[in-house]
C-alpha positions, 0 to 999 in steps of 0.5 A: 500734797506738793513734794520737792518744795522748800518751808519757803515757798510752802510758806508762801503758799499757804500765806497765797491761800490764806489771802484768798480764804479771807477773801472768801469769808469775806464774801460769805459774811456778806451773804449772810448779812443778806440772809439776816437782813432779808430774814432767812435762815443764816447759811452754814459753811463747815467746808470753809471753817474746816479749810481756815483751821487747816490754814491755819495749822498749815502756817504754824507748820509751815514757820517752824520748818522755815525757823529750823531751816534757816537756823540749820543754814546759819549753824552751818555758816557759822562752822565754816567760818569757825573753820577759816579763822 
């Protein structure tokens, strides 16, 4: 795991390699298309299924520190422009 990185770029990273998963299933759905059409036994990719959950999860992480992080930041501005006026 990356250490000394913000919600914002571990948001982009994982939204870089979600982009690059779905490439992959895409790819895989393919290849299975081709098994089916050819009449062989569909091939099973747990390692995949796994990753796009973690993915997934990752995200869902990910957007809620973005949300606290940016709400604390706003807090913050709000309490030094409450201690200007």
């Amino acid at each position: 795991m990356a250490k000394n990185i913000t919600a914002v770029e571990a948001c982009e990273r994982v939204t870089q390699f979600s982009q690059l998963l779905a490439g992959y299933n895409r790819t895989l759905e393919t290849i299975n298309a081709g098994e089916a059409l050819f009449g062989l036994s569909i091939s099973e990719y747990p390692g995949i299924a796994r990753i796009s959950r973690e993915l997934d999860q990752l995200n869902k992480l990910y957007a809620v520190l973005y949300y606290y992080e940016s709400s604390y930041r706003l807090l913050i501005l709000l309490g030094f422009l409450c201690i200007m006026l």
